[in-house]
SEMARKE-293186 format. One record per atom (N, C-alpha, C): x, y, z; chain; residue number from 0; atom name. Coordinates in Angstrom, 2 decimals. Layout:
N
ATOM       xx       yy       zz  cadena  num  atomo
ATOM        X        Y        Z       A  NUM     CA
...
//
This chain:
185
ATOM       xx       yy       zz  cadena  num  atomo
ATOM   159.56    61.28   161.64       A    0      N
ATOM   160.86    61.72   162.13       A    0     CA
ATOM   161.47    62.77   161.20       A    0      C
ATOM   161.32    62.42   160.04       A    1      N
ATOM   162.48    63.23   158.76       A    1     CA
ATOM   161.26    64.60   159.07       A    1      C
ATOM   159.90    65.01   158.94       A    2      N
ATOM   159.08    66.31   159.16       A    2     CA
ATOM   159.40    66.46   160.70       A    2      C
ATOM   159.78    66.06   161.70       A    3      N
ATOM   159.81    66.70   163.01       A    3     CA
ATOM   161.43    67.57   162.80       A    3      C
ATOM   162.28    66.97   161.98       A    4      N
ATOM   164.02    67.34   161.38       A    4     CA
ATOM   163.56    68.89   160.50       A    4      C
ATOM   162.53    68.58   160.13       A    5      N
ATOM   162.82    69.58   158.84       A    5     CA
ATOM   161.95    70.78   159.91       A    5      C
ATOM   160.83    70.64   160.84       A    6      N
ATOM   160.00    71.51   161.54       A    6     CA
ATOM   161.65    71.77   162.37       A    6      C
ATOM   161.79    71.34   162.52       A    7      N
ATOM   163.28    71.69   163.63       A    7     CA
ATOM   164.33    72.48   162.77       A    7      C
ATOM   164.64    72.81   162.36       A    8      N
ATOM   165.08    73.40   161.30       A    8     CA
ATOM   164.78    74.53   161.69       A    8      C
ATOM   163.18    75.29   160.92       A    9      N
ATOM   162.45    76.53   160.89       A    9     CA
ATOM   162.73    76.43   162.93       A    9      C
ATOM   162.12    76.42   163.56       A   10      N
ATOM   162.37    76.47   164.80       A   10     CA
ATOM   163.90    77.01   165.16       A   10      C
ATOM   165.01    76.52   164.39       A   11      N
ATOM   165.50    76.68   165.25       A   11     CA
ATOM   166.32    78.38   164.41       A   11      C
ATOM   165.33    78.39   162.97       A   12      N
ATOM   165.68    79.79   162.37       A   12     CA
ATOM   164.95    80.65   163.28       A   12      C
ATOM   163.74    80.53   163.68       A   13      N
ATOM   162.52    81.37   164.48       A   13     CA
ATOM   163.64    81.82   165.52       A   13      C
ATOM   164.90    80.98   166.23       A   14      N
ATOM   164.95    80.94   167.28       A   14     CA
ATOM   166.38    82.35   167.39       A   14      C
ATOM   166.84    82.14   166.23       A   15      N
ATOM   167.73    83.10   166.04       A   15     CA
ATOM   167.02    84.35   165.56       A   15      C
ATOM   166.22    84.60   164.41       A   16      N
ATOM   165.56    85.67   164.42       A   16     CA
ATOM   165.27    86.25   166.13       A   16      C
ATOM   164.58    85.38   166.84       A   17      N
ATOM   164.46    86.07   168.23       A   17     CA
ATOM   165.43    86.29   169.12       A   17      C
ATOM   166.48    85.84   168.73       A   18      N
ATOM   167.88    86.67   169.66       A   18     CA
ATOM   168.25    87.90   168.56       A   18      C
ATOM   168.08    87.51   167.63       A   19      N
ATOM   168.91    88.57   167.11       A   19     CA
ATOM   168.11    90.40   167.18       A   19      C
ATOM   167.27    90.03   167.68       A   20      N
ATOM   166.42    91.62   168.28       A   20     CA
ATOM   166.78    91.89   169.74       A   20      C
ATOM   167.11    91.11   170.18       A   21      N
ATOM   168.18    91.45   171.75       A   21     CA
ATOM   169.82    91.43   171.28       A   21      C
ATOM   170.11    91.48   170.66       A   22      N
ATOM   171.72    92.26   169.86       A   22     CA
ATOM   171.89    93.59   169.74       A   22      C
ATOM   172.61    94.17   170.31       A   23      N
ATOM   172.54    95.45   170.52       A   23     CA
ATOM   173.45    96.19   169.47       A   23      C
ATOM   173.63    95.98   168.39       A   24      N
ATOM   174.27    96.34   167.04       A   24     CA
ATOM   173.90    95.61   165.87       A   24      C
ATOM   173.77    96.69   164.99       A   25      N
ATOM   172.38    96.59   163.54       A   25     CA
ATOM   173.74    95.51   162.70       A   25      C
ATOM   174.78    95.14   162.93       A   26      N
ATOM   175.78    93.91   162.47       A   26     CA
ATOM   175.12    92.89   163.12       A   26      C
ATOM   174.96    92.93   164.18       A   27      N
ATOM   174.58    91.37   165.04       A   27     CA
ATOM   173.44    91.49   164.65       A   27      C
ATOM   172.38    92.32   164.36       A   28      N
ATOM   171.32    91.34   164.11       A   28     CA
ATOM   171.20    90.88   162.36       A   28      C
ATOM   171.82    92.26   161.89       A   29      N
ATOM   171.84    91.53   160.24       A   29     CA
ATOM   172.29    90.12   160.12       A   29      C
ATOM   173.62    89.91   160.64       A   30      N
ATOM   174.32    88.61   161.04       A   30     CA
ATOM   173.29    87.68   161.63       A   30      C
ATOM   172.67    87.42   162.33       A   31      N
ATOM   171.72    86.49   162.58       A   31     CA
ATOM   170.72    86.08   162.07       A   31      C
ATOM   170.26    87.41   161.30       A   32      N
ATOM   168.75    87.16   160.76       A   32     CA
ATOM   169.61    86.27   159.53       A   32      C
ATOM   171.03    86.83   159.23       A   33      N
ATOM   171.37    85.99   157.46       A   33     CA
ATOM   171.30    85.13   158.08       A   33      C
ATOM   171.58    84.58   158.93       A   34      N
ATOM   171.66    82.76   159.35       A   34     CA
ATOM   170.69    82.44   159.45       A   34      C
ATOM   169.43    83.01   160.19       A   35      N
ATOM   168.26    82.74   159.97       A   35     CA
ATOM   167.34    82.23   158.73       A   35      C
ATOM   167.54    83.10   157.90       A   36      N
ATOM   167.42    83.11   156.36       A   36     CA
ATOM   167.65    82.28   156.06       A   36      C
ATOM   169.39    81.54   156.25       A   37      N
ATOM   169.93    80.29   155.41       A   37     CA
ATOM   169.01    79.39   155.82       A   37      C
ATOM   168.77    79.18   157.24       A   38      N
ATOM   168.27    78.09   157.98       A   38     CA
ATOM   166.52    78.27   157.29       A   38      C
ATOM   165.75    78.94   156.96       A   39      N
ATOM   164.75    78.99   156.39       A   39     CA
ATOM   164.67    78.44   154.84       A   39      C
ATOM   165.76    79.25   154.63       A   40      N
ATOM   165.93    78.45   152.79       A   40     CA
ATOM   165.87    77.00   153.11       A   40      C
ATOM   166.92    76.60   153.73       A   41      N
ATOM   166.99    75.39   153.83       A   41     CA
ATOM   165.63    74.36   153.90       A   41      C
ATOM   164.83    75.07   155.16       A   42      N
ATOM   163.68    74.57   155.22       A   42     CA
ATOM   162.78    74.19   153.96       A   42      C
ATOM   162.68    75.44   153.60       A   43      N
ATOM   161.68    75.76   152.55       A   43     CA
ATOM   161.57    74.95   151.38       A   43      C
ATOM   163.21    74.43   151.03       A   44      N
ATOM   163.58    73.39   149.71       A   44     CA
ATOM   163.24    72.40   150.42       A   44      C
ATOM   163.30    71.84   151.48       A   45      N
ATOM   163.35    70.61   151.94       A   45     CA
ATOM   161.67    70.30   152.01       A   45      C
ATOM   160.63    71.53   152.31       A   46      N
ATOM   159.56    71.23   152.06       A   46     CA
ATOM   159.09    71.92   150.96       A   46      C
ATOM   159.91    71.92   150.13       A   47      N
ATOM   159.14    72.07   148.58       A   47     CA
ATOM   159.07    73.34   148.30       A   47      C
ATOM   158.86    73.80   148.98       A   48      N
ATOM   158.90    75.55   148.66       A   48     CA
ATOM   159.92    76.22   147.89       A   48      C
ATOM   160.40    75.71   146.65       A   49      N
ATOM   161.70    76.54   146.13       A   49     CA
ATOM   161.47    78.30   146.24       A   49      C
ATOM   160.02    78.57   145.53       A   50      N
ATOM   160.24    79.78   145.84       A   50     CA
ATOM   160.84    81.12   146.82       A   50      C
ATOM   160.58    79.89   147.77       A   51      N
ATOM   160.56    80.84   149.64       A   51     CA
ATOM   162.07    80.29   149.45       A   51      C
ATOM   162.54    79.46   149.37       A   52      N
ATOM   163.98    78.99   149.71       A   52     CA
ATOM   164.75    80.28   148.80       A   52      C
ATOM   164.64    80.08   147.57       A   53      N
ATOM   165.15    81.25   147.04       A   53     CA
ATOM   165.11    82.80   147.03       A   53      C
ATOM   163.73    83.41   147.55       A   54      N
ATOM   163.47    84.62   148.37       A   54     CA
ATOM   164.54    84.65   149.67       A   54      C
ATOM   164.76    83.65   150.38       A   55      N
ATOM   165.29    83.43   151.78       A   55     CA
ATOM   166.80    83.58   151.61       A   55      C
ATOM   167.09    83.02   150.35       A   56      N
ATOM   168.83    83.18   149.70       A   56     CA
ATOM   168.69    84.67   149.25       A   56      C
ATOM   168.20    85.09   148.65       A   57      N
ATOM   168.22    86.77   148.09       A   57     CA
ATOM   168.05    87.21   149.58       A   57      C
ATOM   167.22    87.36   150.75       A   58      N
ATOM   167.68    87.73   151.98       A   58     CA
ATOM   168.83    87.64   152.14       A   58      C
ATOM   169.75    86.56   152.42       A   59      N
ATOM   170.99    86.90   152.85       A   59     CA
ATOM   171.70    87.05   152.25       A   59      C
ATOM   171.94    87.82   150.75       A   60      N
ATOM   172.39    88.10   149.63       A   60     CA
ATOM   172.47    89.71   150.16       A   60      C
ATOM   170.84    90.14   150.82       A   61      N
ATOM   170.54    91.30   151.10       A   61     CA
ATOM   171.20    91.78   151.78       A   61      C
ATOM   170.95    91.36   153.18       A   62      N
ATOM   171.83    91.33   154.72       A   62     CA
ATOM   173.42    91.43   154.89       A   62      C
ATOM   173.67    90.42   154.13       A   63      N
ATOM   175.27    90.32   153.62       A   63     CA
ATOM   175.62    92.12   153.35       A   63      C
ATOM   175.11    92.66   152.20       A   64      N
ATOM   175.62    93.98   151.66       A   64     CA
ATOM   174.96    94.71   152.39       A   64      C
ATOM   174.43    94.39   153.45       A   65      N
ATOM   174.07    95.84   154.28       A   65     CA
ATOM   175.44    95.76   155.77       A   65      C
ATOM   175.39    94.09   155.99       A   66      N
ATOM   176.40    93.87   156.74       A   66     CA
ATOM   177.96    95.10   156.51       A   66      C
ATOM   177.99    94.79   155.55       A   67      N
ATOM   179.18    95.58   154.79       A   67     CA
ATOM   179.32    96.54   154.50       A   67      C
ATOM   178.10    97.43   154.39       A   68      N
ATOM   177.85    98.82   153.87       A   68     CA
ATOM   178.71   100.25   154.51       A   68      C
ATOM   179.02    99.87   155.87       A   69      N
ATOM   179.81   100.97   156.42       A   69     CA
ATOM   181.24   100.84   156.56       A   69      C
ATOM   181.21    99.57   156.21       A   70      N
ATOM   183.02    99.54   155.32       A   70     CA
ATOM   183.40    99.56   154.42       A   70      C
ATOM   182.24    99.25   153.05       A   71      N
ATOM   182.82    99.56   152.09       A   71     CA
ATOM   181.27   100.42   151.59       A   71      C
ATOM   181.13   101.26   151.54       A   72      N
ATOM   180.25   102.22   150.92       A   72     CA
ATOM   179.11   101.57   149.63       A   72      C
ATOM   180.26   100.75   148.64       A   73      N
ATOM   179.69   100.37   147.63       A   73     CA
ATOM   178.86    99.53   147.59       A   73      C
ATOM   178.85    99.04   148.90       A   74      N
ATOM   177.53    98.01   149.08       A   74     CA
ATOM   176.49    98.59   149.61       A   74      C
ATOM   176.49    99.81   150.01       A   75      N
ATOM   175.21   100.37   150.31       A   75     CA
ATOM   174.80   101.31   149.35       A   75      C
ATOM   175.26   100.99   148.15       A   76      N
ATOM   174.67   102.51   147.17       A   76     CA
ATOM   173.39   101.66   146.34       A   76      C
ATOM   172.86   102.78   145.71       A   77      N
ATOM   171.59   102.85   145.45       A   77     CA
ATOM   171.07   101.86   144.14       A   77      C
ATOM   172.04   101.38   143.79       A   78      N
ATOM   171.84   100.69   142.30       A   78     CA
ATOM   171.53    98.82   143.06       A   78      C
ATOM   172.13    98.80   144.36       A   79      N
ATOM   171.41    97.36   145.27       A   79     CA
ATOM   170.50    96.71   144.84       A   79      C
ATOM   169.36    97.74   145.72       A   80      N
ATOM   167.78    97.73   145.94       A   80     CA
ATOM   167.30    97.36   144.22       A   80      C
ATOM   167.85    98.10   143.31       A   81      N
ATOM   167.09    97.88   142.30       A   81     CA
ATOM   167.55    96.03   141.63       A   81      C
ATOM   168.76    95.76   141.86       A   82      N
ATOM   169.30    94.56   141.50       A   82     CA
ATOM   168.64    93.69   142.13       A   82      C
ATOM   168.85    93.78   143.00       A   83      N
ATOM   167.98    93.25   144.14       A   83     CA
ATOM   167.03    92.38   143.81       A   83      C
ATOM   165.87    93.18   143.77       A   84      N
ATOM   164.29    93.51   143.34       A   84     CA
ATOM   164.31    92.75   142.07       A   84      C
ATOM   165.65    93.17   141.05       A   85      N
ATOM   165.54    92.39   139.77       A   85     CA
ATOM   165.42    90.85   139.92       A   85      C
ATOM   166.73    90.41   140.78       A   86      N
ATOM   166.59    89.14   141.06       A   86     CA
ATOM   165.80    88.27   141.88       A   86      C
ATOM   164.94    89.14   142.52       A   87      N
ATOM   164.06    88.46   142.91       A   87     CA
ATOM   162.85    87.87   142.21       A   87      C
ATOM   162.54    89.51   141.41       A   88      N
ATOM   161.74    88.65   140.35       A   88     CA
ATOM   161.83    87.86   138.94       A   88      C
ATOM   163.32    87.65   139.10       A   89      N
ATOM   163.85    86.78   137.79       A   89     CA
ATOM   163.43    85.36   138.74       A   89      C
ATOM   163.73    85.06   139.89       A   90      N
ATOM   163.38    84.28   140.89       A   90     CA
ATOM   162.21    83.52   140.85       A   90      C
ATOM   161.68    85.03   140.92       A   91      N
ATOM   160.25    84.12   140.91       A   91     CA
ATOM   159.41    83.20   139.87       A   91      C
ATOM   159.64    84.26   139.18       A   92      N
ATOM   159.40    83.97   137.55       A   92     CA
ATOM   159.80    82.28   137.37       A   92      C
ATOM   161.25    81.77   137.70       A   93      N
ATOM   161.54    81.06   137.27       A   93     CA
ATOM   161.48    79.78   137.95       A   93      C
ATOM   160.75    79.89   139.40       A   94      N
ATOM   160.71    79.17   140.66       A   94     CA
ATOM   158.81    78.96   140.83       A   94      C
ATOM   158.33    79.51   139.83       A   95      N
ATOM   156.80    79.56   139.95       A   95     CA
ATOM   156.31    78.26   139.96       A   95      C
ATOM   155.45    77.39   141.15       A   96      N
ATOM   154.76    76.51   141.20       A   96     CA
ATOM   153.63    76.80   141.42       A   96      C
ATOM   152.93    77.55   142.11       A   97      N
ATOM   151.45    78.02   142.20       A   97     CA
ATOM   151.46    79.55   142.80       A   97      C
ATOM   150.15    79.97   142.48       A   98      N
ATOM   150.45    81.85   143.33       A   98     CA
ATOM   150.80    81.97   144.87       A   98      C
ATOM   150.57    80.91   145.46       A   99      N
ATOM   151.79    81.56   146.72       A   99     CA
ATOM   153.47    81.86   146.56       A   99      C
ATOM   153.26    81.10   145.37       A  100      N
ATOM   154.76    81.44   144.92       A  100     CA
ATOM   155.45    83.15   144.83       A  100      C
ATOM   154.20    83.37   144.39       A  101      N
ATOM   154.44    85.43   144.05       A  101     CA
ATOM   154.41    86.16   145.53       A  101      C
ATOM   154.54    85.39   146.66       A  102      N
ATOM   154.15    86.08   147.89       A  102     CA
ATOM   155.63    86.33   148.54       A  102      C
ATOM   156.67    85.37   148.21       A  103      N
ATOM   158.20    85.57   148.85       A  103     CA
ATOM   159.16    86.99   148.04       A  103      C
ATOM   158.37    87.08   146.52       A  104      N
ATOM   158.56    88.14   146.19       A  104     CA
ATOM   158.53    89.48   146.49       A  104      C
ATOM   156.77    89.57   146.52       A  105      N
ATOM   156.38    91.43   147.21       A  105     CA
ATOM   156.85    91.21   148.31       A  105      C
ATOM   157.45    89.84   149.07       A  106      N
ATOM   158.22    90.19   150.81       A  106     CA
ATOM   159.52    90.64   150.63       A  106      C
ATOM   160.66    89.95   149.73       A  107      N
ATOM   161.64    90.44   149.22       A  107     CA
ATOM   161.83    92.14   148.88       A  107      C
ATOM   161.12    92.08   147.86       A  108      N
ATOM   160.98    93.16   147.27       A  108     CA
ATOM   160.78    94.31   148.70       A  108      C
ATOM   159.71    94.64   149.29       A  109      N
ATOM   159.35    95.06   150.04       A  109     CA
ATOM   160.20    95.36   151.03       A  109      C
ATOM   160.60    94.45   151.54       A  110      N
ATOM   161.40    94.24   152.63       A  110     CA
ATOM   162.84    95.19   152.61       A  110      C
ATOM   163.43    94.98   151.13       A  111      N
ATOM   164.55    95.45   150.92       A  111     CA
ATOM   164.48    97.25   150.65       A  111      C
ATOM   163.24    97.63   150.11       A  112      N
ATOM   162.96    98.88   149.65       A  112     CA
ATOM   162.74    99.50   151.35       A  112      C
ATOM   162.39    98.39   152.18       A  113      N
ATOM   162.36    99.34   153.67       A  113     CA
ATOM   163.70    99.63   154.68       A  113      C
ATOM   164.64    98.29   153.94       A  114      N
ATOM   165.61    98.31   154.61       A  114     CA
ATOM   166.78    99.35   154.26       A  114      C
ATOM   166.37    99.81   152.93       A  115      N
ATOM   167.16   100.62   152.11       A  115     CA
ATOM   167.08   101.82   152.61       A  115      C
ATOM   165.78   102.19   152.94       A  116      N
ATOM   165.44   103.79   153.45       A  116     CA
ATOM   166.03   104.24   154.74       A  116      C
ATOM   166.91   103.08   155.81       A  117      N
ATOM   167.41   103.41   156.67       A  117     CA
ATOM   166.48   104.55   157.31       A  117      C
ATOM   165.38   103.82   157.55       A  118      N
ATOM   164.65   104.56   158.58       A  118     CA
ATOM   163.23   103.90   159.28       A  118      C
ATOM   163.52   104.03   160.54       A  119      N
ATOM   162.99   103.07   161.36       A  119     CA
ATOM   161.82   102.70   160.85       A  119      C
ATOM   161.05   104.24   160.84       A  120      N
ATOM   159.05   103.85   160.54       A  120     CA
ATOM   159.26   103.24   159.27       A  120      C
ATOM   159.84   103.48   158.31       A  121      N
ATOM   159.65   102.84   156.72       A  121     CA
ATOM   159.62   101.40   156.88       A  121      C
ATOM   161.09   101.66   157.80       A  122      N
ATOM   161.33    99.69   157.67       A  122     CA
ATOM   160.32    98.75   158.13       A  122      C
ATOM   159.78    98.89   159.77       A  123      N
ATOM   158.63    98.66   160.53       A  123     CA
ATOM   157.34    98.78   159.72       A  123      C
ATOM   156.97    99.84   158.48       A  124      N
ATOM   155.46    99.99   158.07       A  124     CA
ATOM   155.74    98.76   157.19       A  124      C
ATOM   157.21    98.92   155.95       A  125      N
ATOM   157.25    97.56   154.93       A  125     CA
ATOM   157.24    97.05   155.52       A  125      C
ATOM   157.93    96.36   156.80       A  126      N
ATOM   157.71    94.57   157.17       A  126     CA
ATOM   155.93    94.35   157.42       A  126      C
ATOM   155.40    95.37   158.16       A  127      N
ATOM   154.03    95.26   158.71       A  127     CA
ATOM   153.20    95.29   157.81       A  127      C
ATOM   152.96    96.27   156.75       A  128      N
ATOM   152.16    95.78   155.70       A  128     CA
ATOM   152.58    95.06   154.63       A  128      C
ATOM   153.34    94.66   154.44       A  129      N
ATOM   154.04    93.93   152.80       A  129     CA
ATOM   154.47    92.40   153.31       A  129      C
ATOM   155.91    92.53   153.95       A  130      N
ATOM   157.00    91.52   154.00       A  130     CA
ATOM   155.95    90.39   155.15       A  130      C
ATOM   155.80    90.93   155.84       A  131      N
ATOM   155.94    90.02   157.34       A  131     CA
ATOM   154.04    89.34   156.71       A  131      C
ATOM   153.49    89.76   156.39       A  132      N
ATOM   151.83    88.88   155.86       A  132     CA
ATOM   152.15    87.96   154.71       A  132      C
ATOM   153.41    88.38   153.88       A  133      N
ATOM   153.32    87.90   152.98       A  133     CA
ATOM   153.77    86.35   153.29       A  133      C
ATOM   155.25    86.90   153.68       A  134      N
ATOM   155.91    85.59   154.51       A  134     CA
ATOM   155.36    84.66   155.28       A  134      C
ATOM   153.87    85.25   155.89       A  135      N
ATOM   153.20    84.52   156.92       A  135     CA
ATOM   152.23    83.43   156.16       A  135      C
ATOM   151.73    84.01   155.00       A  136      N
ATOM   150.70    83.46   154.37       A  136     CA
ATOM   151.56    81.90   153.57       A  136      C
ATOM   152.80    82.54   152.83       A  137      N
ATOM   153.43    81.46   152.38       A  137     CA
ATOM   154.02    80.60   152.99       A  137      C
ATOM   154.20    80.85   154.72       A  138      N
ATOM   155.10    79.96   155.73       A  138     CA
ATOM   153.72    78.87   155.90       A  138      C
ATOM   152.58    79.95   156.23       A  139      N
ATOM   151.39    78.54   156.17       A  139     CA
ATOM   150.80    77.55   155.32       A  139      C
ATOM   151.49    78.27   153.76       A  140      N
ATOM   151.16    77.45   152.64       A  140     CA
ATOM   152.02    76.19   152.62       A  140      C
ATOM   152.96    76.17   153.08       A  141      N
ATOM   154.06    74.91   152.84       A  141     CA
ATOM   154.06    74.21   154.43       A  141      C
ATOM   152.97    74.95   155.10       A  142      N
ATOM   153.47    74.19   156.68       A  142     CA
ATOM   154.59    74.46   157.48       A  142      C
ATOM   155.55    75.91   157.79       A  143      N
ATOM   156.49    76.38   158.13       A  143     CA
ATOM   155.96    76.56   159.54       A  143      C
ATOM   155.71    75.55   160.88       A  144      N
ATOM   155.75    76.03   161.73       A  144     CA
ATOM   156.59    77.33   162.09       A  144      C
ATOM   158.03    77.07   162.03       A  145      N
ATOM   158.97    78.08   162.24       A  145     CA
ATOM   158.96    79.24   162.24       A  145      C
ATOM   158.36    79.10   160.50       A  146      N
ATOM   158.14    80.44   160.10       A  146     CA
ATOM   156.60    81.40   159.64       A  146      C
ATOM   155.65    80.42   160.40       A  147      N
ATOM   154.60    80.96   161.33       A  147     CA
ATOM   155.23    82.02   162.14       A  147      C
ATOM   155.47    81.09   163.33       A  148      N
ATOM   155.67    81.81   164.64       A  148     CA
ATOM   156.75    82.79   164.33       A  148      C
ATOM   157.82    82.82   163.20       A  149      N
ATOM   158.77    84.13   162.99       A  149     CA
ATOM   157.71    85.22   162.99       A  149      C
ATOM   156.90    85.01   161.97       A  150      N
ATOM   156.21    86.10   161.61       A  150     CA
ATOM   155.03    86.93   162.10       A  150      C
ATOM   154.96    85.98   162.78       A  151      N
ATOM   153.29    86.18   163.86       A  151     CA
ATOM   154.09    87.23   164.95       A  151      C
ATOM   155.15    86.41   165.13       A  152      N
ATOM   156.21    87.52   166.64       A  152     CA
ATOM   156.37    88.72   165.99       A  152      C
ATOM   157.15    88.93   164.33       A  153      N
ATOM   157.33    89.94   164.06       A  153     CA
ATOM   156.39    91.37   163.91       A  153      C
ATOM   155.05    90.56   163.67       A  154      N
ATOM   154.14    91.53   163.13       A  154     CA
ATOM   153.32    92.02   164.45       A  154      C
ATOM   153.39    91.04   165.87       A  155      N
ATOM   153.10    91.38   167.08       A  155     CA
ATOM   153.88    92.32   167.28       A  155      C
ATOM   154.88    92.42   167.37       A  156      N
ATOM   156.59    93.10   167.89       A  156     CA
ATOM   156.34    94.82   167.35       A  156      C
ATOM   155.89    94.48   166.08       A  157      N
ATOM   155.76    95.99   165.51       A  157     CA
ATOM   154.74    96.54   165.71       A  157      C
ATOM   153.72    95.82   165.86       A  158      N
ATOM   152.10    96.67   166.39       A  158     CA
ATOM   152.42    97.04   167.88       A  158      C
ATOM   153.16    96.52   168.90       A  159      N
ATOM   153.41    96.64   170.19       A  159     CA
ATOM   153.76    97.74   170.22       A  159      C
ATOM   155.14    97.90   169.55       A  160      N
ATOM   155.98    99.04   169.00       A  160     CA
ATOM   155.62   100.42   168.87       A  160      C
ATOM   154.41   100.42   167.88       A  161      N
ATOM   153.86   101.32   167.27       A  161     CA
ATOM   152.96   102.10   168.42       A  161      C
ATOM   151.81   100.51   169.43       A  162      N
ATOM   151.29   101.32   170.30       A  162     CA
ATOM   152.07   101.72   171.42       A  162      C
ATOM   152.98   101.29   171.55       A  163      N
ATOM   153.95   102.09   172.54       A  163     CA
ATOM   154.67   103.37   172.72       A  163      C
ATOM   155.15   103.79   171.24       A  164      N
ATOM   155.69   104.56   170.95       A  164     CA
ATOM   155.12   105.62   169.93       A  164      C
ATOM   154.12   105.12   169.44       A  165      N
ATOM   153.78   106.39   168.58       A  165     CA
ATOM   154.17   105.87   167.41       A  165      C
ATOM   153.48   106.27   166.15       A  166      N
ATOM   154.20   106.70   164.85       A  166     CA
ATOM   155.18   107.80   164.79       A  166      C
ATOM   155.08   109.07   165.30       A  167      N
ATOM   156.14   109.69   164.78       A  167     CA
ATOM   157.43   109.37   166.09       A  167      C
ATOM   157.06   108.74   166.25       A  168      N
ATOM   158.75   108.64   167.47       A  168     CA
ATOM   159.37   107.50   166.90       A  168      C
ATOM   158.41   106.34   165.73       A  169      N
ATOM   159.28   105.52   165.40       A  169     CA
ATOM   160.28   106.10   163.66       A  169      C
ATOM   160.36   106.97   163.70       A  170      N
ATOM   160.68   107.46   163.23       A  170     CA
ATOM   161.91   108.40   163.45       A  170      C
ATOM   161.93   108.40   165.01       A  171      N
ATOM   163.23   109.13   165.01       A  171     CA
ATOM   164.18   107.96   166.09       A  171      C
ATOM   165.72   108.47   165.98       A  172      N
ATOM   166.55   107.50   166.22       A  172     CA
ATOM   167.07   108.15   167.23       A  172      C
ATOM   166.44   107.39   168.83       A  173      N
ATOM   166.62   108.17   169.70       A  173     CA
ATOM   168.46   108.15   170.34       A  173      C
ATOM   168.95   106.71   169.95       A  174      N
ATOM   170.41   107.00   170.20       A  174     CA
ATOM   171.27   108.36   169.80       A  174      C
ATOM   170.78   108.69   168.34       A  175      N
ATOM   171.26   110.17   167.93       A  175     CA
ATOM   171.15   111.15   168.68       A  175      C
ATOM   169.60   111.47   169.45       A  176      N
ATOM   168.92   112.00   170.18       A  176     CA
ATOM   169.92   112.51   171.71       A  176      C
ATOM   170.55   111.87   171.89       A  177      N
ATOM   171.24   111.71   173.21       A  177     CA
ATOM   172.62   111.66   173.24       A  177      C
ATOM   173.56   112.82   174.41       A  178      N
ATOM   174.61   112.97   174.21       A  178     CA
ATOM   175.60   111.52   174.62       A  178      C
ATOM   176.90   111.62   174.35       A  179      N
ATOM   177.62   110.49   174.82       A  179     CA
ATOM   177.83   110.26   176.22       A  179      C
ATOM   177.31   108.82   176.69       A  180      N
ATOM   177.37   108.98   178.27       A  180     CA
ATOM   176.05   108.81   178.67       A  180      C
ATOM   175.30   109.66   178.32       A  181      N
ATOM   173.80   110.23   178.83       A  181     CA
ATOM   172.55   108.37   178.49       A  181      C
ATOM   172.12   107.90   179.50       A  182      N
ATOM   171.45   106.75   179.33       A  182     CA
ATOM   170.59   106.99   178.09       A  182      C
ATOM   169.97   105.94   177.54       A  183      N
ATOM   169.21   105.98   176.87       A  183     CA
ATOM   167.94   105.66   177.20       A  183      C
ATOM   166.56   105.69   177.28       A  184      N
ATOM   165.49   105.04   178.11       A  184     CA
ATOM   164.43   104.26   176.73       A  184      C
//
């Protein structure tokens, strides 16, 4: 019962990560994925994983100051990413139980250096090669149904993406692209 509570948990983070990509503003989904995050940390301590729990808190540490960034500027300047990155690997360092432990890191790390570049292909290549395998490998090390299937969707989602659209089109931001009024397709 108490492992079907704690699998329920990740499930029901998986479940918000997957609304929060049908949110049609980069607030609503930051906002969800942080809840997501919490709800993963949570998991992660509860099955032992401090490392991932604490990677999962530096996520919404992350999210939070991007949440904020176009109201107050100072949360989106450039000295973040590097703090960031610091605390993650003060994190790790200090959360180390075996080498899957070093895997919530290069996702952290990674993750944030793509989110920083505010630009679509960067963000999509870091999650696809760095964040989203890393996360996957360590969600299977501790038994994260949840956050299996987060990551398996995510890294489907972006290869779909990619063959759909091209590399260089994920790269441009077609809302800019298009006057006010004018649909978007």
């Amino acid at each position: 019962m108490y492992d079907m509570l704690i699998q329920g948990i990740g499930l029901i983070a998986f479940a918000l990560f997957l609304l929060s990509y049908q949110v049609r503003s980069n607030r609503g989904l930051f906002a969800m994925q942080t809840a997501g995050n919490f709800l993963f940390a949570l998991q992660f301590f509860l099955l032992g994983g401090v490392g991932g729990a604490v990677g999962s808190l530096i996520s919404c540490f992350r999210n939070s100051l991007l949440l904020g960034s176009k109201k107050y500027p100072i949360l989106g300047a450039k000295f973040w990413p590097v703090l960031i990155c610091a605390l993650s690997l003060t994190s790790c360092i200090c959360s180390w139980q075996n080498w899957f432990s070093i895997l919530p890191f290069f996702a952290v790390l990674s993750a944030t250096i793509g989110y920083w570049s505010d630009n679509a292909l960067k963000i999509r290549m870091f999650n696809l090669c760095c964040a989203s395998p890393c996360w996957l490998i360590y969600n299977a090390s501790i038994r994260s149904v949840g956050g299996i299937l987060n990551e398996a969707f995510a890294i489907s989602s972006i290869l779909l993406s990619i063959y759909r659209f091209g590399f260089h089109a994920m790269a441009e931001n077609q809302f800019d692209n298009k006057k006010k009024g004018q649909k978007c397709t």
